[in-house]
KOLVEX-85901 format. One record per residue (C-alpha): residue in three letters; y negated, x negated, z. Coordinates in steps of 0.2 Angstrom, whole numbers, plus 5000, padded with zeros to 4 digits. Each point is the difference from the previous one (the first is absolute). Layout:
  aa north east   up
 ala     Y    X    Z
...
END
This chain:
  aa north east   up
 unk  4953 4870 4946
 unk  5018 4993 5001
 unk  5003 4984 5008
 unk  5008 4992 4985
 unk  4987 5003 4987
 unk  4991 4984 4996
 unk  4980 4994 5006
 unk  4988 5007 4994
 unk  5008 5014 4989
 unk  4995 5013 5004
 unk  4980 4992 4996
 unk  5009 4996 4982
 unk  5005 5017 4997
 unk  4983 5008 5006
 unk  4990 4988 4986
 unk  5015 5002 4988
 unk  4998 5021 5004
 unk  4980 4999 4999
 unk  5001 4992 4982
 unk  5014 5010 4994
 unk  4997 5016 5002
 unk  4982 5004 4989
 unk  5013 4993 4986
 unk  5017 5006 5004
 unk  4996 5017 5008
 unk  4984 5008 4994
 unk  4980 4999 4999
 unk  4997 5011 5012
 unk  4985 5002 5010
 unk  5000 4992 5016
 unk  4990 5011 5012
 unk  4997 4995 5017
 unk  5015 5008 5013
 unk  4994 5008 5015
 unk  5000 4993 5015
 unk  5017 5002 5012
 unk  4988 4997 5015
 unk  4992 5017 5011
 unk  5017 5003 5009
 unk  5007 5009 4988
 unk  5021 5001 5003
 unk  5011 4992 4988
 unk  5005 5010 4986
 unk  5018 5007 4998
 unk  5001 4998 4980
 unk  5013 5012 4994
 unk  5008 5004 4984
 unk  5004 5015 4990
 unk  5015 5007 5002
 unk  5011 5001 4983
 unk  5000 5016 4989
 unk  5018 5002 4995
 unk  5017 5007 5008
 unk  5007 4985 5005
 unk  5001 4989 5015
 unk  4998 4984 4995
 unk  5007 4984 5007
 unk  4996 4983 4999
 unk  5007 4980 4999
 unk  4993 4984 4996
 unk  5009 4988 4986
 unk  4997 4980 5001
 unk  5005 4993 4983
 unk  4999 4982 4995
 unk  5000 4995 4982
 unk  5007 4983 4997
 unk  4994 4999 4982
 unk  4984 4996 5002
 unk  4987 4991 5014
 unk  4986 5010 5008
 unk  4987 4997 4988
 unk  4986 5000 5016
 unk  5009 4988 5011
 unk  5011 4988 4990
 unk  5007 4994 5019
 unk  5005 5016 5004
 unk  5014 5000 4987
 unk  5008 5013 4993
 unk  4991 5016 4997
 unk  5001 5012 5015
 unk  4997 5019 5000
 unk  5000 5016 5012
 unk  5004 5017 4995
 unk  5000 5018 5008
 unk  5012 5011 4994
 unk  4994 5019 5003
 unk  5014 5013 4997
 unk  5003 5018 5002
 unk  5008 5000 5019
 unk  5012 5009 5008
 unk  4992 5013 5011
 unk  5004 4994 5018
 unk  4993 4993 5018
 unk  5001 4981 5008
 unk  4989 4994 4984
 unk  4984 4992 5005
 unk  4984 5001 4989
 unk  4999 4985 4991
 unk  4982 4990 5004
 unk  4987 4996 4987
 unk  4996 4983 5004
 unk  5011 4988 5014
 unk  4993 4995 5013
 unk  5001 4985 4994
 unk  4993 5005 4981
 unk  4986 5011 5008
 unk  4994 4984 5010
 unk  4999 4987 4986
 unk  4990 5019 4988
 unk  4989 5003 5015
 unk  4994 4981 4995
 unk  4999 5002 4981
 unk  4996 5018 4998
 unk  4982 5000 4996
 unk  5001 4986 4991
 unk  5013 5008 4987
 unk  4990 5013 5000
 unk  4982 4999 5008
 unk  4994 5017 5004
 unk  5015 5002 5014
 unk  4992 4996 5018
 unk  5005 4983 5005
 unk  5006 5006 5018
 unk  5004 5016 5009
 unk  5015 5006 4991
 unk  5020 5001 5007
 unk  5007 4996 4982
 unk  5017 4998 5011
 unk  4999 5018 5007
 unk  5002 5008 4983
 unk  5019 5008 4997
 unk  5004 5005 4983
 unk  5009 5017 4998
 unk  5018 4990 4992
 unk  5013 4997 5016
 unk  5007 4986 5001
 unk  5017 4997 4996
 unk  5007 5017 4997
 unk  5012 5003 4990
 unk  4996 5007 4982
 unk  5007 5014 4991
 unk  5014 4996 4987
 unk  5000 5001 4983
 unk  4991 4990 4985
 unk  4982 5004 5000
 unk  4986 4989 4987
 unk  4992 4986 5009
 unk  4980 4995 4998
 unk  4994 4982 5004
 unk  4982 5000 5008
 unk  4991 4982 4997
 unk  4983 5001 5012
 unk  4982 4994 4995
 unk  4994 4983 5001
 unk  4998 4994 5019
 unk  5010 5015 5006
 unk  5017 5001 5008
 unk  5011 5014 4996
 unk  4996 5009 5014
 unk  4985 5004 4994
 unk  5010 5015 4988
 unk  5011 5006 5014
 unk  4992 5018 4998
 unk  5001 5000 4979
 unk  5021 4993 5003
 unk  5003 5012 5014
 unk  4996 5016 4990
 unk  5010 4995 4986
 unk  5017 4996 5011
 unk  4995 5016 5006
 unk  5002 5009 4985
 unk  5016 4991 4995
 unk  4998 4983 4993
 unk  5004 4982 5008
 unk  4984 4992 5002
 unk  5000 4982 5001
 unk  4983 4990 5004
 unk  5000 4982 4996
 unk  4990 4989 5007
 unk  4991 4982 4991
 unk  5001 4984 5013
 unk  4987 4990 4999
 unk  4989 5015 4988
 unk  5002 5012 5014
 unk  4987 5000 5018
 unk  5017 4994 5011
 unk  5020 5003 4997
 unk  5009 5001 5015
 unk  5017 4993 4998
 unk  5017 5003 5011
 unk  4996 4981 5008
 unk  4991 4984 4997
 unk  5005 4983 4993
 unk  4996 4984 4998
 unk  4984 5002 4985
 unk  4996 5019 5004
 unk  4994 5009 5014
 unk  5007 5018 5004
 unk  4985 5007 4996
 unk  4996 4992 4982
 unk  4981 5003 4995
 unk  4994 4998 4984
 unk  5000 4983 4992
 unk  4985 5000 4986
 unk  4987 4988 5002
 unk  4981 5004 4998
 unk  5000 4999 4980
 unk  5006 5013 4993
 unk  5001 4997 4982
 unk  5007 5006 4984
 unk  5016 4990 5001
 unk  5003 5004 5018
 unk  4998 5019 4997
 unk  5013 4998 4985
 unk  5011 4995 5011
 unk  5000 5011 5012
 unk  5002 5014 4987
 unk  5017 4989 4992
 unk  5005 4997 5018
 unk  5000 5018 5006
 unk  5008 5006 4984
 unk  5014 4989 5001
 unk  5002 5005 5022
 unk  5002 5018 4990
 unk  5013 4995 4988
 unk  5009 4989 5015
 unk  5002 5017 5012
 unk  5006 5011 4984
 unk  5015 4983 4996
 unk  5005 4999 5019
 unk  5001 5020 5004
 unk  5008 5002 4983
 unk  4987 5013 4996
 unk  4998 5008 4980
 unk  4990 5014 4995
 unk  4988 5000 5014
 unk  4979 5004 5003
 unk  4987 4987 5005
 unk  4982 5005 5007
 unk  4985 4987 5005
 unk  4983 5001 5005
 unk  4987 4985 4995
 unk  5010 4983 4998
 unk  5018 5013 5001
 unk  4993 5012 4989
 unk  4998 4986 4987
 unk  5018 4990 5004
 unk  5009 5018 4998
 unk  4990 5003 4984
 unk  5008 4981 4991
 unk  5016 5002 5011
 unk  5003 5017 4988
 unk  4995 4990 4986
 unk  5015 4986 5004
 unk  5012 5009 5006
 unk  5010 5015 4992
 unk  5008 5004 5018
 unk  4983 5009 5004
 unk  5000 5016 4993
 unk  4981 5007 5007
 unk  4985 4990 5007
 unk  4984 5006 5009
 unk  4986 4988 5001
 unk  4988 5005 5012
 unk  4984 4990 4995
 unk  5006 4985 4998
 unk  4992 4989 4984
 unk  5008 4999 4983
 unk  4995 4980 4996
 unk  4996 4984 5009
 unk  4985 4992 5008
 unk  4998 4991 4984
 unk  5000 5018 4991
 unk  5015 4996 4992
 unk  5011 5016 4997
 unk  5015 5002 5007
 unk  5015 5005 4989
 unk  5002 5015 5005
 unk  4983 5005 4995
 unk  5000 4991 4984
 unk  5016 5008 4994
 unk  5002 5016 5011
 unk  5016 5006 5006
 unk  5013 5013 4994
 unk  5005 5004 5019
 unk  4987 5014 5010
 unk  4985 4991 5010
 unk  4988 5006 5008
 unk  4983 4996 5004
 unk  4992 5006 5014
 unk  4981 4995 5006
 unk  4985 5005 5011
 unk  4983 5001 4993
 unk  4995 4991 5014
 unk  5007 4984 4993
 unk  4998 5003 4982
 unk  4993 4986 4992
 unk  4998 4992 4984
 unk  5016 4986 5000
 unk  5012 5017 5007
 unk  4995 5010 4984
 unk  5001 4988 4986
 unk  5019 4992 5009
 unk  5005 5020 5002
 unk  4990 5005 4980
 unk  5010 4984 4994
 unk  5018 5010 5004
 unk  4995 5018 4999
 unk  4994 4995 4982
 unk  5019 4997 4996
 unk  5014 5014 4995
 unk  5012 5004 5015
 unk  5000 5009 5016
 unk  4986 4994 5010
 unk  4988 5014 5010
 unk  4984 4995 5009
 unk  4994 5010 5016
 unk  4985 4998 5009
 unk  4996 5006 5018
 unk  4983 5006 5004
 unk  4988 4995 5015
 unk  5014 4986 5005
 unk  5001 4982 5002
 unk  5012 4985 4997
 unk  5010 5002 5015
 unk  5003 5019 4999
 unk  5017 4994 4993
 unk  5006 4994 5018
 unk  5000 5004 5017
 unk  4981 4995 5003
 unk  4996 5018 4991
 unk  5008 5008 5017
 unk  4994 4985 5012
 unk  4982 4996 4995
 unk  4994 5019 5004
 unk  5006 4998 5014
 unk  4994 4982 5008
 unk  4983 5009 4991
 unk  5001 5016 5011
 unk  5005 4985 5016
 unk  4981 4993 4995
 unk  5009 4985 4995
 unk  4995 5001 4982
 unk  4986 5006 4993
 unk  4998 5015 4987
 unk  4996 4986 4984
 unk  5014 4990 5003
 unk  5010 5013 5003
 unk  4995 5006 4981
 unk  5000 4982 4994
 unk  5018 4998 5004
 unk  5009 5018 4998
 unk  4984 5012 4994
 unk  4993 5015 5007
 unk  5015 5012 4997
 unk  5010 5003 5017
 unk  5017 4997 5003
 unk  5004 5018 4997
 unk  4995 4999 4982
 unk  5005 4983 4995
 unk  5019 4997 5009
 unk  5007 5015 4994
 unk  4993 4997 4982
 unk  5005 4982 4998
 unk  5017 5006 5006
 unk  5001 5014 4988
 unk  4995 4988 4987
 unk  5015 4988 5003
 unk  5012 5013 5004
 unk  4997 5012 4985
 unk  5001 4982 4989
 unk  5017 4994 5007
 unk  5007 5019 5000
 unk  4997 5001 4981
 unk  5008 4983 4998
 unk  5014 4994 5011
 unk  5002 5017 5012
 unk  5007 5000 5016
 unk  5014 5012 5004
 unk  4997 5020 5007
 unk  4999 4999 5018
 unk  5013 5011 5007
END
């Protein structure tokens, strides 16, 4: 942990984390992970490689919103956020991969990540060895090519959709993943200062309520909005899963610079069952809706029936023997900590289902990549 976070936070953010995620994340089964003792070595977790002809490359944003005051930590001050900005790369040598987590991020995830999620093994995995396939730092192709904004689920960092982001760059657009201080596990910033560690963790307190969820729905919609103002973006694509899926759905519905949305299992209302706008009046703009049946449930259709029953171009599509988590990198990783004897075969299914990463990464990617072709197409690779 870094030497200028407070006492005592990190004990905050696992209670915080613990309460937050049956509300904010899903109602998953929590199974049991097997045991990381026996001598079994360390797993080298490893991503799949992207799809598309491009190289892609990769560099981190740090944007700072003087409007408005971090909703979770009023001391903090203004309202901070990080960004990765994936891009079609000049082909080229001296680029290094660009990790997954920090050292510093994967430390303070090796402390909450069964805790976000509970069927992850509570010890035994390298979550700092991990490289993503974007390099860091090179140089992207020129031109104007369609940008998509990726907002992750609730108690994930944007990492966690590093795989989803990287395919898309690789097929031509400008990818940029945003991540939600305070929402998120931990948000590594470029430096600390006085009021927020380096690392920030999440800030909710053990309630979780109605009025606390509205916010962070409000909260990441307006983060969204703030990253289209400072880049100057128009006429771009937003995709979420779980708390994202559901900010992208309303962020579509405010705000006519977003041509496309895909909401990937992300509710339609609040706790309080009230319906967001989007689903009470639909939207004249393309959304999709994409689910697992491993996660259907009763509040997911009626919030998803609510929209679908208006005029307008919305599509649902469900994917078949897959869980909540298939959206994100967990669909590649989980198998794998399974086949280490790290997790077991039911929470394995309880957080991305029985289908293997063969079957459900090249379908969730065809799924986002068909929808953003029909509706803000990158250009023909040479």
């Amino acid at each position: 942990m870094p030497p200028s976070s407070p006492p005592g936070r990190r004990t905050i953010a696992k209670a915080a984390l613990a309460a937050a995620a049956g509300l904010l994340l899903a109602p998953a089964p929590t199974p049991a992970s097997a045991s990381a003792s026996g001598g079994s070595p360390t797993p080298h977790l490893r991503l799949p490689a992207p799809s598309g002809p491009h190289p892609v490359g990769a560099r981190t944003l740090h944007l700072v919103d003087r409007s408005r005051t971090d909703p979770w930590d009023p001391a903090i001050g203004a309202r901070e956020l990080m960004a990765t900005v994936l891009q079609p790369a000049r082909p080229g040598r001296g680029f290094p991969r660009a990790p997954h987590l920090t050292p510093a991020a994967a430390a303070e995830f090796a402390v909450l990540a069964h805790l976000i999620h509970p069927p992850l093994p509570a010890t035994g995995v390298d979550w700092a060895a991990t490289l993503t396939h974007a390099r860091a730092g090179a140089p992207p192709l020129p031109g104007r090519r369609p940008v998509l904004l990726y907002s992750p689920g609730g108690g994930d960092a944007r990492s966690m959709g590093s795989s989803l982001a990287t395919d898309l760059a690789s097929h031509g657009w400008t990818v940029i993943t945003v991540d939600h201080p305070g929402d998120a596990s931990e948000v590594e910033f470029p430096d600390d200062r006085p009021g927020r560690p380096r690392v920030r963790t999440t800030a909710l307190g053990p309630d979780i309520d109605a009025a606390t969820f509205r916010t962070m729905i409000d909260t990441r919609v307006a983060d969204l909005r703030f990253v289209l103002d400072t880049l100057g973006l128009d006429r771009v694509g937003l995709y979420g899963h779980s708390a994202g899926g559901t900010a992208v759905a309303q962020a579509l519905y405010e705000d006519r610079r977003i041509a496309a949305a895909a909401n990937l299992e992300g509710y339609l209302d609040q706790m309080d069952g009230e319906l967001l706008p989007v689903a009470r009046h639909g939207t004249d703009r393309p959304l999709l809706l994409a689910g697992t049946d491993g996660f259907r449930n009763a509040r997911l259709d009626r919030s998803w029936t609510a929209l679908l029953a208006h005029a307008g171009p919305t599509a649902r599509h469900q994917l078949d023997d897959t869980a909540h988590w298939a959206f994100t990198d967990y669909a590649a990783l989980v198998p794998q900590l399974q086949e280490a004897a790290l997790m077991t075969a039911e929470a394995r299914t309880a957080m991305v289902g029985r289908a293997t990463p063969r079957t459900t990464v090249p379908t969730v990617r065809t799924l986002l990549r068909t929808f953003f072709t029909r509706h803000l197409p990158p250009p023909a690779a040479p």
